[in-house]
N, C-alpha and C positions, 0 to 999 in steps of 0.2 A: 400661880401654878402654870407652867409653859403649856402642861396637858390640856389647861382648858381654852386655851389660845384658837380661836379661831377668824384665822386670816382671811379676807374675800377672797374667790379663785375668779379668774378672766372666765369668761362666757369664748366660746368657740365663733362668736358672734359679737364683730366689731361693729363701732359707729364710724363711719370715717366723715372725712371733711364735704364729700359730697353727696353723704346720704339725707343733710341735713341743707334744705334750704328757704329761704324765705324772700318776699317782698318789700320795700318801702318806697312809696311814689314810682313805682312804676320798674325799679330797678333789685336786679336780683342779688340774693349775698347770699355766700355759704356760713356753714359753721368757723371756721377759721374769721371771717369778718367780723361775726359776730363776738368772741371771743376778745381780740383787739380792740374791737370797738367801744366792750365793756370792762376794759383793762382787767379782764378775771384773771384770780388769784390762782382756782384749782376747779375743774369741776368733776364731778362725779357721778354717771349712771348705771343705777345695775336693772336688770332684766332678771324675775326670778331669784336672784340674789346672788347674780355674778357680775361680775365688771363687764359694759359694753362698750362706756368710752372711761377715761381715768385721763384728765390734763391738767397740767401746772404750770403757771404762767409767773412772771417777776421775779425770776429764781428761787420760786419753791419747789420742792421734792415730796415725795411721798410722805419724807421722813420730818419734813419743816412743822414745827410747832405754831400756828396759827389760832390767833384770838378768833373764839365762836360769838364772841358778843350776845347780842340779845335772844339767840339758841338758849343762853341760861335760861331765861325766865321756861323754857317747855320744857326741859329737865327740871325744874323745879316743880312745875307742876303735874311733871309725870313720878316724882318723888311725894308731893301732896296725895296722889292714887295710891302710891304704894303702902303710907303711912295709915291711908282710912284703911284700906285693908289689912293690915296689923290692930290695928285698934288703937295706934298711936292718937290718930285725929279722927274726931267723929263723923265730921259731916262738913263737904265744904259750904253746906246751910248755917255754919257754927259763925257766931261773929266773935271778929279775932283779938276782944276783948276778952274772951273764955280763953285764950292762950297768953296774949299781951296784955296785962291788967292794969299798966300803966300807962294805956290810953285811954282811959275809962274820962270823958268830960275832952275829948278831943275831935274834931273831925270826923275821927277815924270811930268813934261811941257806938254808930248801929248801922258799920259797914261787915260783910259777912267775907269770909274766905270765899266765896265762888266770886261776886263783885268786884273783889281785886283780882281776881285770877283773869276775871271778864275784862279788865281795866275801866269796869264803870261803878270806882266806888264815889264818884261824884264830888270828891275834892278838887280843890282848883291846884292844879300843876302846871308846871310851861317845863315842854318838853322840846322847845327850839333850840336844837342843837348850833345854830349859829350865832345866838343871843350869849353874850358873855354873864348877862344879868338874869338868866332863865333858872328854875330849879336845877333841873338836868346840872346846870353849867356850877350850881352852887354844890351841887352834889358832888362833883367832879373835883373840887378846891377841896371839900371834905376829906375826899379820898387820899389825897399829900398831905393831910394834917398828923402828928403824933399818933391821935388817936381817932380812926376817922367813924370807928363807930358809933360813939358816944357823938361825935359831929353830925354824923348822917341821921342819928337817930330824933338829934334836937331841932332839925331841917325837917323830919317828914311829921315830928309831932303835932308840930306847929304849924303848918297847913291849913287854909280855912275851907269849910264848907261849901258846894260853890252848888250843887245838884241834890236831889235824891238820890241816894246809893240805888241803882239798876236802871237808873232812867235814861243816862247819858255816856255814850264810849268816849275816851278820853284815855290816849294811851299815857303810860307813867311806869316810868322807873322805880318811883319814889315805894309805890304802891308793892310793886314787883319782891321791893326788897324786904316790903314787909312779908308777903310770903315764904323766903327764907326764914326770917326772924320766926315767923309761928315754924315755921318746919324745926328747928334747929330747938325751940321753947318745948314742942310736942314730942319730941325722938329724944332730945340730951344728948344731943350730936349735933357736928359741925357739918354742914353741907356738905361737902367734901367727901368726909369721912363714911356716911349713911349714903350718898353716889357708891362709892367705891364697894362697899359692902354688898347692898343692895341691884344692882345693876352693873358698875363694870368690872368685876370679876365675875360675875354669873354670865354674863352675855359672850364672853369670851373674848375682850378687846385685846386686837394685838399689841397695842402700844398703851406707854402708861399717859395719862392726862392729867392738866393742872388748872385748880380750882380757883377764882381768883377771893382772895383770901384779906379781913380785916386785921384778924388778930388767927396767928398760924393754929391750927387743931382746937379753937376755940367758937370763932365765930367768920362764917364768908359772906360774900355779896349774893344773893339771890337774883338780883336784877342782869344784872350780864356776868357770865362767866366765864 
């Protein structure tokens, strides 16, 4: 609905390139250096909740559609909030055997929805994104397969034990996505689809967004989106 559309407005108060500056070894750089120096994409700051600077670097545009990556997993778990508060899911004290029942004798046996939200449910994953042999990178080969859920799903089952679930931070994809999976097991909806409903039509986003998706209005990736 256009009416519920609500666009950021500029602040009457800019950032410019030399409000902003800094040191390294003894030498000064502004905002613009910095900028360059970190090849950014687009950056964004509001004040109050108007625009004070808005830039877009690499030839993107306001309007450029840009992958959020691992932003998914905190929509997912600001989606995991919205569902305990429906009474979708009860507690992220619940272990997500009460939603996943088909990991019941797995790893994953008596790790709890807060634990993987925490990324310490204590499974051994390799999340070296430079290792072609890493989970991460087996996950990734899943994702070009026919059917990459049923691939991803027999990737994170199989997982062995490596900690006690809360002892140990250990960041993970794998885990991430099973928080989808319970999202999507808990609501009878596809990520996507429970986003859209629940938050960006209510919030008033000016542009429409895209979910990154296994099987279309079925099942999506919880881990990056």
């Amino acid at each position: 609905d256009p009416k519920n559309i609500l666009p950021l407005q500029k602040s009457s108060i800019q950032i410019t390139n030399k409000d902003i500056t800094y040191a390294v070894n003894n030498k000064k750089y502004q905002l613009n250096d910095y900028l360059k120096s970190q090849n950014t994409t687009g950056l964004i700051v509001l004040k109050d909740g108007k625009i004070v600077l808005e830039y877009y670097g690499q030839g993107n545009t306001p309007t450029t559609l840009w992958t959020s990556r691992s932003i998914g997993k905190s929509v997912a778990s600001t989606l995991v909030g919205i569902a305990i508060k429906q009474g979708k899911i009860h507690s992220v004290d619940d272990p997500i055997i009460r939603y996943l029942p088909d990991l019941k004798g797995s790893a994953w046996q008596d790790v709890t929805l807060k634990q993987i939200l925490q990324h310490a449910s204590g499974v051994e994953w390799n999340e070296d994104y430079a290792d072609p042999n890493s989970d991460f990178a087996h996950m990734t080969y899943c994702e070009a397969q026919a059917n990459p859920n049923d691939c991803v799903y027999k990737l994170v089952k199989n997982v062995k034990a490596k900690y006690k679930p809360g002892e140990v931070w250990s960041y993970n994809t794998g885990g991430a996505w099973l928080v989808g999976k319970v999202l999507e097991a808990a609501t009878g909806q596809n990520i996507a689809h429970y986003l859209q409903e629940n938050i960006w039509k209510k919030v008033g986003m000016e542009r429409e967004g895209v979910w990154h998706s296994y099987q279309r209005n079925v099942t999506d990736m919880g881990g990056h989106g």
